[in-house]
C-alpha positions as CSV (number, residue, x, y, z in Angstrom):
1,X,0.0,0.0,0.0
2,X,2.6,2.2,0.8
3,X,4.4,2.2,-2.4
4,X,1.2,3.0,-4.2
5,X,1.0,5.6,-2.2
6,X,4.0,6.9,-2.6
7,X,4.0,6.7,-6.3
8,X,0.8,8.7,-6.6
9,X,1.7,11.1,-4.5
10,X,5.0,11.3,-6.8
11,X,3.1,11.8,-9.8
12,X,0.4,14.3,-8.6
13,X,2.9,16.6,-7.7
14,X,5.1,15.9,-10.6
15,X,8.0,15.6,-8.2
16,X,11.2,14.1,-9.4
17,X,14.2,13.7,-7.4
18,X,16.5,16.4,-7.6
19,X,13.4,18.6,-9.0
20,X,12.8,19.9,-5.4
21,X,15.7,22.2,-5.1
22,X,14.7,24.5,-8.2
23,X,11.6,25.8,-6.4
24,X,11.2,24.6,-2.2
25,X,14.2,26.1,-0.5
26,X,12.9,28.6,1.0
27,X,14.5,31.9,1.3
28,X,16.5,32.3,-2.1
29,X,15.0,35.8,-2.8
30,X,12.2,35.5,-4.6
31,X,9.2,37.7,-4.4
32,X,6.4,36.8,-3.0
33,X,2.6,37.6,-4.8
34,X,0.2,37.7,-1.7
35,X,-1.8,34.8,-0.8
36,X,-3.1,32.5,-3.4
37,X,-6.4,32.5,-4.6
38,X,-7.1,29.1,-3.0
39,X,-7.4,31.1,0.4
40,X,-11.2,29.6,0.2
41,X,-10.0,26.2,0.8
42,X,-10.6,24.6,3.9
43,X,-7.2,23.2,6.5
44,X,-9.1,21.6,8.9
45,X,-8.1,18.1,7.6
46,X,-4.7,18.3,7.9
47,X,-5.2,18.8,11.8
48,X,-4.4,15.4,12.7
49,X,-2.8,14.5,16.0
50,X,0.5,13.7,16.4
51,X,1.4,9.9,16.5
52,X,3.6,8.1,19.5
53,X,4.9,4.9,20.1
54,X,4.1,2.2,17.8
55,X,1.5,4.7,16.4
56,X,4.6,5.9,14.3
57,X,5.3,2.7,13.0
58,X,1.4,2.1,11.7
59,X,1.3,5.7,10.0
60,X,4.9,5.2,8.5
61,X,3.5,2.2,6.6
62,X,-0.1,4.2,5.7
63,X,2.1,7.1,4.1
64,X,5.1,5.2,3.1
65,X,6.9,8.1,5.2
66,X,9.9,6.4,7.0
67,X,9.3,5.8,10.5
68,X,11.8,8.3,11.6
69,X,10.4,10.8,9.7
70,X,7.1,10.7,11.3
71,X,8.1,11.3,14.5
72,X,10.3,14.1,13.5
73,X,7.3,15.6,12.2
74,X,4.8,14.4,15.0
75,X,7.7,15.6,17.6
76,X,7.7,19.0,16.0
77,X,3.9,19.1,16.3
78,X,4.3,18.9,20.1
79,X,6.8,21.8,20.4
80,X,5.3,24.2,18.5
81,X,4.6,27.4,20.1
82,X,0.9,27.3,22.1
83,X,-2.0,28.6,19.9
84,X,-0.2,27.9,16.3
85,X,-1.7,24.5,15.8
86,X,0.7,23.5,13.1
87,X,0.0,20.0,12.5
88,X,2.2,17.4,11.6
89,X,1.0,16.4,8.3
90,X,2.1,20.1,7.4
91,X,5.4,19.6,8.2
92,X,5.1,16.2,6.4
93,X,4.5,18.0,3.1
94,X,7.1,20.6,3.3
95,X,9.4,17.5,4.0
96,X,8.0,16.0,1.0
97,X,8.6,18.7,-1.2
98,X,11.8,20.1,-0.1
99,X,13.4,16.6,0.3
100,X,11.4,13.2,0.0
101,X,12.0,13.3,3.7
102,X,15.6,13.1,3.7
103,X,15.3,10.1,1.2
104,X,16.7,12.6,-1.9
105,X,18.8,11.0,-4.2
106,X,18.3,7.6,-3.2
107,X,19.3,8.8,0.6
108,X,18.1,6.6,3.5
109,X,16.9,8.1,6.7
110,X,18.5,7.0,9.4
111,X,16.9,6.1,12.9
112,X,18.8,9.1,14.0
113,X,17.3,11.2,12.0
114,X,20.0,11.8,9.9
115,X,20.1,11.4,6.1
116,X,23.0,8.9,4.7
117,X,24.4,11.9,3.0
118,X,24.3,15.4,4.0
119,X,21.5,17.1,1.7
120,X,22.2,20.3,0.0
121,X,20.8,22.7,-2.2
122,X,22.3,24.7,-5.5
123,X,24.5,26.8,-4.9
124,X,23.0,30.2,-4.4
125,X,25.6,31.8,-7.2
126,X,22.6,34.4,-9.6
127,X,22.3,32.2,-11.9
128,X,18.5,31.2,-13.4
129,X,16.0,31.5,-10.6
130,X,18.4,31.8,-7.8
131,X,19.7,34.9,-5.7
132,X,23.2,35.6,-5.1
133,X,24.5,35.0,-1.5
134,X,28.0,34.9,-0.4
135,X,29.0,32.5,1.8
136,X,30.3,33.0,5.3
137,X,33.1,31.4,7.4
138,X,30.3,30.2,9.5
139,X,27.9,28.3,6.2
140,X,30.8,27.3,4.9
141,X,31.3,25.1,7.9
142,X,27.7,23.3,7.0
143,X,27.9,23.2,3.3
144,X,31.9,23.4,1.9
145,X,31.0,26.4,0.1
146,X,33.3,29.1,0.7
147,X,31.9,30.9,-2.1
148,X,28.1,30.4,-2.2
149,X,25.7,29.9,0.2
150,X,23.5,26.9,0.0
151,X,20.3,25.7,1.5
152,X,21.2,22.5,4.0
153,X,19.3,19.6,5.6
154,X,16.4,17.7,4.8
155,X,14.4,21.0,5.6
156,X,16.3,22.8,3.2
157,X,17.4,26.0,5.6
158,X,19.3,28.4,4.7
159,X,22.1,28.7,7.2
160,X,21.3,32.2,8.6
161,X,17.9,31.4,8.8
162,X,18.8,28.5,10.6
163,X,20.7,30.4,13.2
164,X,17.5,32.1,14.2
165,X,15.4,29.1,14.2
166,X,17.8,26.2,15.3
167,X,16.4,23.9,17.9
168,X,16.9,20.6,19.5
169,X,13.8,18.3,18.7
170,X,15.5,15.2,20.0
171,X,16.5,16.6,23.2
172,X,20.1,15.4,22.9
173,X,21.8,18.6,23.4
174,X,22.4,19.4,19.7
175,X,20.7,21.5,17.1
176,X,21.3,20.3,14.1
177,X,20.1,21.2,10.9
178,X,20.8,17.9,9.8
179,X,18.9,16.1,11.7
180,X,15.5,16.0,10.9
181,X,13.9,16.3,14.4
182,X,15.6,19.2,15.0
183,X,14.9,20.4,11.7
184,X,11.5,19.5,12.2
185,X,10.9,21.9,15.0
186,X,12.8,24.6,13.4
187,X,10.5,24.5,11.0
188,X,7.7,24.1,13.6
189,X,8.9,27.2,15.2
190,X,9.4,29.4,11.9
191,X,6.1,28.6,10.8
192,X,4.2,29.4,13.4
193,X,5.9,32.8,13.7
194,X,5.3,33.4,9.9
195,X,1.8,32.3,10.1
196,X,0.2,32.6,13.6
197,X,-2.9,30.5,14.0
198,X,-2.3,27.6,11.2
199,X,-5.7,26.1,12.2
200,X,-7.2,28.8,9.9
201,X,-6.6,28.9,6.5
202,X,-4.9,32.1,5.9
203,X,-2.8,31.3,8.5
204,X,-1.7,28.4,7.1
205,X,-1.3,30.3,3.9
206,X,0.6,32.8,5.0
207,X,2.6,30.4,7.1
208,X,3.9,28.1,4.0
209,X,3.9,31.2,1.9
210,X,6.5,32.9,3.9
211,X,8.7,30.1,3.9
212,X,8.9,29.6,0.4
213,X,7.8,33.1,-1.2
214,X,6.0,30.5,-4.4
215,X,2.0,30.1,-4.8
216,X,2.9,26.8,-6.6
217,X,4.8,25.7,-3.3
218,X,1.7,26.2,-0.6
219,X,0.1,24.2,-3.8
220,X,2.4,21.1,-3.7
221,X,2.6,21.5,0.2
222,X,-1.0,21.2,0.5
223,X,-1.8,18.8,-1.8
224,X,1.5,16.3,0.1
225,X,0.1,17.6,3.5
226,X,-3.6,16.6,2.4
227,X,-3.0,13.2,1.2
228,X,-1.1,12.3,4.2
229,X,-4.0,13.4,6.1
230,X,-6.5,11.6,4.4
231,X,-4.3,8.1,4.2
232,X,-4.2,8.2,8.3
233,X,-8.2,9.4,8.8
């Protein structure tokens, strides 16, 4: 079931791997257009609650998500500021869209969290839809780069933005943008800033919207966050 799943998720969003760095990492200076005109639809499916013990496992196999993933996503859930109501299946999508859920490439996800190879975006040089951003001493650390910033991690953050929103979803001490439960609840945390309520619809709009300044993004982000939300119902 899951690989069904999977594959028509795949083809709905006409996601190919390697196709979600030219338009999900967020960030990369493009402009935004105000909320889409789909701020009629409706987000109260994708208000799911979070799964825990082997309530992970069960929905991992639903959604063909890995395991870990899902409770990076669910744990995120949980940490998220009071009153934001970010769901899980929301941070599911982005995770979709920006990396297959740290599966890009052919990538496993580890039960750590981590990816089997660090994921990076494009470099971030001018060139086609990209902006130009020098890297620092400090990115260049995450990414190699000593030139060009890149987006990093399965959440595709751009270093600075990282630094704002870094947190430690794991609880092991470390924020690591690598790691997907910490990216998870960076992402928790910097939507629900963007966004405030994300139980309402333009919330949720605005939320998505602000992390990747693209109408087609919130799009594909809804329709991955929906269908996860209807295969666990």
């Amino acid at each position: 079931m899951s690989g069904r799943f999977v594959a028509g998720l795949a083809v709905s969003l006409a996601v190919v791997t390697g196709a979600g760095f030219a338009m999900s990492a967020h960030d990369r200076g493009a402009t935004a257009r105000g909320l889409h005109a789909s701020s009629r639809r409706h987000v109260d499916e994708l208000r799911v609650p979070p799964p825990a013990g082997r309530r992970v496992a069960v929905l991992a196999r639903r959604t063909g998500i890995p395991a870990p993933a899902v409770r990076a996503y669910a744990r995120g859930q949980r940490g998220a500021p009071p009153g934001c109501h970010v769901g899980w299946t929301t941070l599911a999508g982005i995770g979709w869209v920006e990396s297959r859920h740290g599966t890009l490439g052919g990538r496993t996800l580890h039960a750590d969290g981590r990816s089997s190879s660090p994921i990076l975006g494009p470099a971030l040089d001018g060139h086609g839809r990209f902006a130009a951003i020098r890297a620092t001493p400090g990115s260049a650390a995450l990414h190699g780069d000593t030139v060009w910033e890149h987006a990093v991690g399965p959440m595709q953050f751009l270093p600075s933005t990282w630094a704002r929103w870094a947190s430690d979803g794991d609880g092991d001490g470390r924020a690591d943008v690598l790691d997907l439960d910490d990216a998870a609840a960076g992402t928790a945390r910097y939507l629900c800033a963007s966004g405030g309520d994300l139980g309402t619809t333009v919330g949720w709009e605005k939320a998505v919207l602000a992390y990747n300044h693209s109408d087609a993004y919130v799009d594909e982000v809804y329709a991955a966050a929906s269908a996860y939300a209807a295969a666990v119902s």
